[in-house]
C-alpha positions as CSV (number, residue, x, y, z in Angstrom):
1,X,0.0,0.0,0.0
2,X,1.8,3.0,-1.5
3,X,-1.3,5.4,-0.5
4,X,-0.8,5.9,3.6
5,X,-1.3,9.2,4.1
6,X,-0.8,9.0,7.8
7,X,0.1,6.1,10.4
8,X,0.2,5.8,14.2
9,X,-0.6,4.2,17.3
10,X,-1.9,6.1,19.9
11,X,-4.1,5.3,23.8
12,X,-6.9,6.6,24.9
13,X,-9.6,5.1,27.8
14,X,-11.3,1.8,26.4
15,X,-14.8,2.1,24.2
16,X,-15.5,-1.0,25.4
17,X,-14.5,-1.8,28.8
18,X,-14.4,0.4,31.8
19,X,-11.3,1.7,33.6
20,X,-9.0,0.0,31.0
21,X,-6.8,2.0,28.4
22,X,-7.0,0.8,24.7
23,X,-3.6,1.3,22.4
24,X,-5.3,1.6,18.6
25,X,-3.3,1.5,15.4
26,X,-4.8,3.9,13.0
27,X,-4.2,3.8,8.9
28,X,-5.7,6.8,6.6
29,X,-5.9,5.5,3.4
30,X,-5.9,7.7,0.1
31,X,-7.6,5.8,-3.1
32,X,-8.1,2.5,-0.5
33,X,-8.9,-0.2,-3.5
34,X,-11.4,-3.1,-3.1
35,X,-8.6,-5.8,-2.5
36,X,-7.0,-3.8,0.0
37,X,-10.2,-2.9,2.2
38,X,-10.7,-6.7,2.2
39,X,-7.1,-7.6,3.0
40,X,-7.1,-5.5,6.2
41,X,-10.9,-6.5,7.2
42,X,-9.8,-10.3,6.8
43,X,-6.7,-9.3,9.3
44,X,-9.1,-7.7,12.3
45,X,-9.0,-4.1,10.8
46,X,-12.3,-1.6,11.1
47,X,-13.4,1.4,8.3
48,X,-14.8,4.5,9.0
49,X,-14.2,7.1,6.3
50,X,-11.0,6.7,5.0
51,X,-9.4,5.7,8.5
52,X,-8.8,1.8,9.3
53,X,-7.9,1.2,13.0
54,X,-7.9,-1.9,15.3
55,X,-6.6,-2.2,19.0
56,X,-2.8,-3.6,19.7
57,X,-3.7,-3.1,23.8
58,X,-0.3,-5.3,25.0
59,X,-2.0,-6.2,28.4
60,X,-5.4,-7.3,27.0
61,X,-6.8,-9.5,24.6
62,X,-10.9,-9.1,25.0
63,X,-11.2,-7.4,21.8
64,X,-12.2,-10.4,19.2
65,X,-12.6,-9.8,15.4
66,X,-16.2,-11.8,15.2
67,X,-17.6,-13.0,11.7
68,X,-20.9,-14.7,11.1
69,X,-20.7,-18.1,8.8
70,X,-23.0,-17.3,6.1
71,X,-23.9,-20.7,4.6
72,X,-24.4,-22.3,8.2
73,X,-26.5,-19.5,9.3
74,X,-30.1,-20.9,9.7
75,X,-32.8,-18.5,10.2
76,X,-35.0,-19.4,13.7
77,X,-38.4,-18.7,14.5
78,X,-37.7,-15.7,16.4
79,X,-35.7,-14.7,14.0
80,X,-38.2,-15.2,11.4
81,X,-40.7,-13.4,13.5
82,X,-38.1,-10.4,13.1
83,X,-38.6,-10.5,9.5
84,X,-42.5,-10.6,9.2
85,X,-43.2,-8.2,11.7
86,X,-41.2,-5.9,8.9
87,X,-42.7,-7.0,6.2
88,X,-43.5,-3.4,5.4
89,X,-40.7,-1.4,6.1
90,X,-39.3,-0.9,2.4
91,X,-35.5,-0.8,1.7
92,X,-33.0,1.2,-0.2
93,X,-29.6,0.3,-1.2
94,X,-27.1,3.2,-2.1
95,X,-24.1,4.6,-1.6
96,X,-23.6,6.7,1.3
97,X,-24.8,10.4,1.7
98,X,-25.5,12.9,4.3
99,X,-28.6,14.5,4.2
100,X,-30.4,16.4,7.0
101,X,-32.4,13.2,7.9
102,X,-29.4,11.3,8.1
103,X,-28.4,14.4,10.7
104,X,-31.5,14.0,12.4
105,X,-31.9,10.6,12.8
106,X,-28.8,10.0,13.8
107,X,-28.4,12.6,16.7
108,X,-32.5,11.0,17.6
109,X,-30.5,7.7,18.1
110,X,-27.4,8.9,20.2
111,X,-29.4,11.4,22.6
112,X,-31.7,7.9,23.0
113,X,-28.7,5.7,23.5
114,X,-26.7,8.4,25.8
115,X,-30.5,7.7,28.5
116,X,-30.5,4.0,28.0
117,X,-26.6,3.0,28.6
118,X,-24.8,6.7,29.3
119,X,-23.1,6.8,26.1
120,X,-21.0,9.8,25.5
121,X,-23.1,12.4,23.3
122,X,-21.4,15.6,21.7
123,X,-23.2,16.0,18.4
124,X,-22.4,15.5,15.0
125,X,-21.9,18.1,11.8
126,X,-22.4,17.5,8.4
127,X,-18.7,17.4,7.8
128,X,-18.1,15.1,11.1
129,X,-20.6,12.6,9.6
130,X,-19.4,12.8,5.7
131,X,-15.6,12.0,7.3
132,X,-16.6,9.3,9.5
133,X,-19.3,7.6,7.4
134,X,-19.3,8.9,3.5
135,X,-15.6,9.9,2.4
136,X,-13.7,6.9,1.8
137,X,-16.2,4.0,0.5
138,X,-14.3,4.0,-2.8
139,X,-16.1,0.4,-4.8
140,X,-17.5,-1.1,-2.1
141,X,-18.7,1.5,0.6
142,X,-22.9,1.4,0.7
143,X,-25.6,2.4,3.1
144,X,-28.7,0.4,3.4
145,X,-32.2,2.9,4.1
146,X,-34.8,1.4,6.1
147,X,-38.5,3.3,5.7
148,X,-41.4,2.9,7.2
149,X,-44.3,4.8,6.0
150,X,-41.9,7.3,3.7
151,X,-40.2,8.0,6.9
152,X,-36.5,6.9,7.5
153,X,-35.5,4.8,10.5
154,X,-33.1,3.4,10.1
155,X,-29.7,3.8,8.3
156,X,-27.3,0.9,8.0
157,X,-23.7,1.7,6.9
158,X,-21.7,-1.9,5.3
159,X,-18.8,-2.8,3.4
160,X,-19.4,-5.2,0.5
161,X,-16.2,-7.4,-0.2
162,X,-15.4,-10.3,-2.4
163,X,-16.1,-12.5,0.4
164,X,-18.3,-11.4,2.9
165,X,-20.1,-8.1,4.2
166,X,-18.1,-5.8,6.5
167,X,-20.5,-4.3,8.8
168,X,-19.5,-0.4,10.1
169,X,-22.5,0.8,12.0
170,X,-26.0,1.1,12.2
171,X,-28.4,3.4,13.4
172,X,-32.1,3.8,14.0
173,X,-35.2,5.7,15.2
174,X,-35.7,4.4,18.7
175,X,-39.5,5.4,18.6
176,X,-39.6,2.4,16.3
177,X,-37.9,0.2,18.7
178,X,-40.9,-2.6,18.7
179,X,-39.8,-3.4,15.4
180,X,-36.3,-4.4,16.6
181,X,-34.8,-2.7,14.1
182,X,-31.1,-3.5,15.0
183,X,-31.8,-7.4,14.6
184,X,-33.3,-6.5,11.1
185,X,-30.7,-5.1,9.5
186,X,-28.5,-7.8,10.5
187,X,-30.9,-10.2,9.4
188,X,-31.3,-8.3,6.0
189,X,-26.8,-8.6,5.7
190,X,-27.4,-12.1,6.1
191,X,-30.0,-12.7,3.4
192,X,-28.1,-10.4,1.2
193,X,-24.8,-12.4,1.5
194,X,-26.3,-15.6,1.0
195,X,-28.0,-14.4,-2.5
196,X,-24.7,-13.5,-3.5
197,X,-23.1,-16.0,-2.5
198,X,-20.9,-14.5,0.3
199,X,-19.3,-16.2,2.7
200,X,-18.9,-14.2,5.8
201,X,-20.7,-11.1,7.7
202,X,-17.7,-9.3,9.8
203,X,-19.3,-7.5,12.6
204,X,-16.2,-5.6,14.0
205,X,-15.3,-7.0,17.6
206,X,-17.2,-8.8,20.7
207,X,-15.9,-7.9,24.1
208,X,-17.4,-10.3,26.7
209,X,-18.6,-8.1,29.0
210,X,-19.5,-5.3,26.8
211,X,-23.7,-4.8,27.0
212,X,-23.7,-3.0,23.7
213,X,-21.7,-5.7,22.3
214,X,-23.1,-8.9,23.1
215,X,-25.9,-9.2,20.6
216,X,-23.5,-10.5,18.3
217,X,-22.7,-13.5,20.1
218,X,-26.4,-14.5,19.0
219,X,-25.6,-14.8,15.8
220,X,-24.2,-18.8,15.5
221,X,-22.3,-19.9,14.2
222,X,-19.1,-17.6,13.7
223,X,-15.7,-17.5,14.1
224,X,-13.1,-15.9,16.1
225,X,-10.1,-14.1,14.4
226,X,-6.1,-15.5,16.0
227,X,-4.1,-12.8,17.3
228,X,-3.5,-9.1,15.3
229,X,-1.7,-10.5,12.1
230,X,0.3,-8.3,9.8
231,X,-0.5,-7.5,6.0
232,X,2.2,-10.4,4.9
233,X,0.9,-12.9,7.0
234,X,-2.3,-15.4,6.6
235,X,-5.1,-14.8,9.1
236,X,-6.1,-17.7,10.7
237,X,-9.9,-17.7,12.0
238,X,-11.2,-20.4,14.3
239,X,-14.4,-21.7,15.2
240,X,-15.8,-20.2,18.9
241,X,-18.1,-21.3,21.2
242,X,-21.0,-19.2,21.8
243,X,-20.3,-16.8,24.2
244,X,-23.1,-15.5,25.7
C-alpha cells in the first residue's frame, strides 16, 4: 500500500471496557482499492471514512474480530418473526450520503442511546458525519435505508467485499424500537450475503462483558479471528463457542 497518508498508534480510555486504556493502530488511506479494504478486514482491521484502525492493547486481549458463517447460518423462528413483523418497512440500497435526515436521525438515536446506557453524546456536523461515514467508501462502501411509512428509521452503513459483508454501524429511530430494528438489519446482511453467495458477515469486535456488544454473540455460528496478524501474514480464523 503506496497510498498511507498518515500512520500511528496512539491510547486513549477503552470504548468498550471500563477503567481499561486501549492502544489503537490507526491507517488513513488515500484511493483505499477493493482488495486492500478486504485484506485488512480479513486481518481484524475496522473502516470508518478513509481511517482503518484496530486495537494492539499489549495487556489485554478481549477485543475479538467476530464474523458470522454465512452458509451455516439458519434463520429461527424468532428470527423469522423479526422479518415478518417488517414485512412493510421498504429498503433502499445506495451509496452513502448525508442529508439532514441522516443528521437527524442520527443525533435521535445517540441522545436515545446516551439515556439507555450513558453513552458519550457531543453532536455531529455535516462534515463530522461525511468523514466518519461517506468519504472513503471507494467500490465497495454502501448504506442500506430502512423506511417505514416514507419516513427513515433506520440507516445501516456496510462494506461489500469479495467474500463477505463488512458491517460499520447502524443506526435507527428508537420510537420504532418494537420493530427491533437493530436485529433487522442484520438479518437483512445475512439474506443479502447468501443471494450473492458470500461467505462471511464481519461485525467488528465482541468484548465479553460489553452490553452494547453482546448481541453479536447471538448470531451462531461464527468465528473468532487468531491474534493481530500483519499485512504479509495469513489470518487464521477459528471456530468459537458461543459466548453468551
Amino acid at each position: 500500500m503506496n497510498r498511507i497518508l498518515r500512520e500511528s498508534v496512539g491510547k486513549d480510555s477503552c470504548s468498550y471496557l471500563e477503567n481499561k486504556e486501549q492502544t489503537t493502530h490507526y491507517k488513513i488511506i488515500q484511493d483505499c482499492t477493493l482488495s486492500e479494504c478486504e485484506s485488512l478486514i480479513q486481518r481484524g482491521w475496522r473502516r470508518f471514512g478513509h481511517m482503518f484502525f484496530r486495537p494492539v492493547c499489549g495487556d489485554c486481549s478481549s477485543c475479538e474480530s467476530f464474523k458470522i458463517d454465512v452458509k451455516n447460518y439458519a434463520f429461527s423462528k424468532s428470527k423469522r418473526r423479526i422479518l415478518r413483523k417488517n414485512v412493510d418497512t421498504k429498503i433502499l440500497i445506495q451509496r452513502p450520503q448525508v442529508s439532514s435526515e441522516h443528521l437527524e436521525l442520527f443525533e435521535k438515536y445517540h441522545l436515545h442511546m446516551k439515556d439507555k446506557r450513558g453513552w458519550k453524546h457531543e453532536g455531529i456536523s455535516p462534515r463530522h458525519y461525511y468523514a466518519s461515514f461517506v468519504h472513503g467508501y471507494g467500490d465497495f462502501g454502501y448504506e442500506i435505508l430502512y423506511y417505514i411509512n416514507d419516513k427513515l428509521v433506520g440507516v445501516d452503513l456496510i462494506d461489500i467485499l469479495p467474500n463477505g459483508i463488512s458491517s460499520i454501524y447502524f443506526y435507527y429511530d428508537p420510537d420504532y424500537s418494537q420493530n427491533s430494528l437493530g436485529t433487522y438489519s442484520m438479518l437483512q446482511q445475512i439474506e443479502i450475503a447468501k443471494e450473492n453467495n458470500l461467505k462471511w458477515i464481519y461485525m467488528g469486535y465482541y468484548v465479553k462483558g460489553c452490553q452494547s456488544l453482546e448481541y453479536k454473540s447471538l448470531y451462531t455460528p461464527y468465528l473468532v479471528l487468531q491474534g493481530r496478524p500483519f499485512e504479509e501474514d495469513d489470518p487464521l480464523w477459528t471456530s468459537s463457542d458461543k459466548k453468551a
